[in-house]
C-alpha positions in Angstrom: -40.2 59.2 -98.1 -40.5 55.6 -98.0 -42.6 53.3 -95.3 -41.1 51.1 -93.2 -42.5 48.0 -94.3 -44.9 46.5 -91.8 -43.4 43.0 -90.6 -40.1 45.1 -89.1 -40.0 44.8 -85.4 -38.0 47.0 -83.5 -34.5 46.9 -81.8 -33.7 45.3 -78.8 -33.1 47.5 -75.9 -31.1 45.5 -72.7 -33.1 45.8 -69.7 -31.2 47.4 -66.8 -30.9 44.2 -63.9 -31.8 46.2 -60.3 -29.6 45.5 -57.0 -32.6 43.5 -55.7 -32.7 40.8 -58.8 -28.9 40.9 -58.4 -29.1 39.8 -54.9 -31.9 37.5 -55.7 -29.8 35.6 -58.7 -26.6 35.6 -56.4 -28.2 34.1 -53.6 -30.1 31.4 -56.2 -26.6 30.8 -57.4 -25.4 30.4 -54.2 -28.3 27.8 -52.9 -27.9 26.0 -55.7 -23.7 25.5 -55.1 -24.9 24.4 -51.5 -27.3 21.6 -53.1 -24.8 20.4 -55.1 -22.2 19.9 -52.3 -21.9 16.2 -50.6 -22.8 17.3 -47.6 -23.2 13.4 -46.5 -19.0 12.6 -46.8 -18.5 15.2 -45.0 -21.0 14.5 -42.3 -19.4 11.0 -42.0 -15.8 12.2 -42.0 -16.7 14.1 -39.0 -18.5 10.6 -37.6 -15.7 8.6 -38.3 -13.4 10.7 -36.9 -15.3 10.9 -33.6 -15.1 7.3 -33.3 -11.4 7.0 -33.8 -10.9 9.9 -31.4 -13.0 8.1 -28.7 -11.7 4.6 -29.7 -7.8 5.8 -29.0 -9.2 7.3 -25.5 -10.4 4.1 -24.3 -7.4 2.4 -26.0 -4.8 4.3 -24.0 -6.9 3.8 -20.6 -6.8 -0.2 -21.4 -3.4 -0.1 -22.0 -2.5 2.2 -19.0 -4.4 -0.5 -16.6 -2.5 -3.2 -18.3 0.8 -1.4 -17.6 -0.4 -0.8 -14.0 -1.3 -4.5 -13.1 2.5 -5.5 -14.6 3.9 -3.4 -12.5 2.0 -4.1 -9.6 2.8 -8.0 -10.5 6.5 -7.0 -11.7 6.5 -6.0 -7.8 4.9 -8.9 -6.0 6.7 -11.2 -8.1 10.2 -9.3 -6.4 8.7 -9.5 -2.5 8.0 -13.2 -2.9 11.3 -14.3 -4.3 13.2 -12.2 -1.9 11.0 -13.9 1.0 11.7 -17.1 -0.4 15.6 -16.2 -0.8 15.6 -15.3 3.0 13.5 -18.6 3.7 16.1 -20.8 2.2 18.7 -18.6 3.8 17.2 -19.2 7.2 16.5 -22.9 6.3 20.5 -23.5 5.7 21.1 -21.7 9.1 18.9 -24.2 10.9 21.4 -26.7 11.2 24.3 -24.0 12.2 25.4 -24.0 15.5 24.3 -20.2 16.3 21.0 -21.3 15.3 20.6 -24.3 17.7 21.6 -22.3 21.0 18.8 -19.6 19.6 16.6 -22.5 19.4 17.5 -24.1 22.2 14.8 -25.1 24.7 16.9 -26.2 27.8 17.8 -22.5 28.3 17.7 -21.0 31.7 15.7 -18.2 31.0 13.4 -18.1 33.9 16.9 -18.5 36.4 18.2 -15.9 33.9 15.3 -13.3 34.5 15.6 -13.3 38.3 19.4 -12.9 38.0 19.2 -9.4 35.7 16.1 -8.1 38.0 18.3 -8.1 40.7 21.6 -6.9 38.8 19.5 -4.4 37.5 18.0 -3.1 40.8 14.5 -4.0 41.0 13.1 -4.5 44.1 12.3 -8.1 45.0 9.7 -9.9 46.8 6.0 -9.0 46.2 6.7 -6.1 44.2 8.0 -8.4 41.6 5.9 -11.5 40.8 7.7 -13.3 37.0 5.9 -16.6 36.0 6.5 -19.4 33.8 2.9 -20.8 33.6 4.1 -22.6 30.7 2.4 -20.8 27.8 3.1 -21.9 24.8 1.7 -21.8 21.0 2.3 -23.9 18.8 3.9 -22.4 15.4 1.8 -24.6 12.9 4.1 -26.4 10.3 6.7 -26.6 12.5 8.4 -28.3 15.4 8.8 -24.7 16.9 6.7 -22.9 19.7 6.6 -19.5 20.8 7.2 -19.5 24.5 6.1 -16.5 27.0 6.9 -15.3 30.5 4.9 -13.0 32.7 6.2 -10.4 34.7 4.4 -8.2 37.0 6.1 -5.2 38.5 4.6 -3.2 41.3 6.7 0.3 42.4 9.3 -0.1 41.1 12.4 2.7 39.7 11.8 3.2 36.2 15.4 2.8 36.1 15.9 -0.4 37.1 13.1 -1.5 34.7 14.1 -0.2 31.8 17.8 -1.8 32.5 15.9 -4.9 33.3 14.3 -5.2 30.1 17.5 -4.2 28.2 19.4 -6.7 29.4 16.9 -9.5 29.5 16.2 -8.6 25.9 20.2 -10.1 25.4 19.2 -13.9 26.0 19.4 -15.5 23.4 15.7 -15.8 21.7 14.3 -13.6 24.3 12.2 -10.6 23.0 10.4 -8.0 25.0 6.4 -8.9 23.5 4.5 -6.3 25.4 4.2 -3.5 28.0 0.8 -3.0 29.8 -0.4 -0.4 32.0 2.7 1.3 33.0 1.5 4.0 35.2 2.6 5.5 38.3 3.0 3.6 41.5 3.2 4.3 44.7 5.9 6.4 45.4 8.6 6.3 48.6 8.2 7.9 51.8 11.0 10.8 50.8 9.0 11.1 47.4 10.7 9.5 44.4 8.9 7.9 42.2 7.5 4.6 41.4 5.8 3.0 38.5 3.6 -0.2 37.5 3.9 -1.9 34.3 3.2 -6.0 33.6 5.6 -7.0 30.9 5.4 -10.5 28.6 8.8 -12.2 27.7 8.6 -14.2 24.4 10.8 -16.3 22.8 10.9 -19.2 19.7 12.2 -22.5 20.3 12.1 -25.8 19.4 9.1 -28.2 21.0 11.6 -30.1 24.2 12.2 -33.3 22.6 12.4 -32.0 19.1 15.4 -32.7 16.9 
């Protein structure tokens, strides 16, 4: 039988991979896919994104305060013209005839006030005191004043004073400014009551002598 010569080296025999070098090389593989990722695009993708998410918040915030102020303009911008449409109305009824007798200064009004208190039934004489202590106030601007008259009523029947002012509120002009201290007064002998009030008359005119 014949020797094997020396120099010969054995087979190759595969050497059997265990589950722990198998995890090992997968997770190497995997670690090395990671590294090779460009993790800094995707990093600022995110960033850039951010920013256009927070740039289109305060965007639509700006242009929400913009719309507000319009409309708050779009409105004020309406009020003045129609004031100024009801000025020039007022100024073309100024030289109407309607407009000069409620304007008028040579009106009665004082005679006109003692008249309706007694129409109306208010009790005359101290328990009635109306003045004309000739208050006036100049409307600046203008040729017009603002004219008052003081009434003070002492018992009197509601009544009457309530028909008093209602029909003194029909001059022409004439408005009922203010009520003060309308409390109970003292009251009749048989019981029925009385009340207290002082009342101011007001009413615009023209300045006497004015054209």
């Amino acid at each position: 039988m014949t020797a094997a010569p020396s120099n010969m080296r054995p087979a190759s025999r595969l050497v059997p991979v265990t589950d722990d070098a198998r995890a090992e090389l997968v997770g190497s593989a995997q670690r090395h896919e990671r590294r090779n990722r460009p993790k800094i695009l995707i990093i600022l993708s995110l960033l850039v994104a951010a920013i256009a998410v927070v740039y289109l918040i305060f965007a639509a915030a700006e242009l929400r305060g913009v719309h507000d102020e319009l409309t708050i303009e779009q409105s004020q911008t309406t009020e003045i013209r129609t004031l100024g449409d009801k000025l020039l109305a007022m100024q073309a009824d100024l030289d109407g005839e309607e407009m000069r007798q409620r304007l008028d200064p040579s009106l009665a009004v004082f005679a006109d006030l003692e008249r309706l208190s007694r129409e109306a039934g208010l009790i005359q004489g101290n328990n009635l005191r109306l003045e004309d202590r000739g208050q006036q106030d100049t409307i600046k601007d203008t040729e017009l004043v603002r004219k008052k008259w003081h009434a003070n009523l002492t018992a009197q029947p509601a009544e009457a004073i309530f028909k008093w002012l209602t029909e003194a509120s029909k001059i022409n002009g004439l408005e009922v400014s203010f009520i003060n201290e309308f409390k109970p007064g003292a009251g009749t002998p048989e019981g029925e009551p009385r009340w207290d009030c002082q009342v101011i008359f007001v009413r615009i005119q023209k300045k006497p002598g004015a054209k």
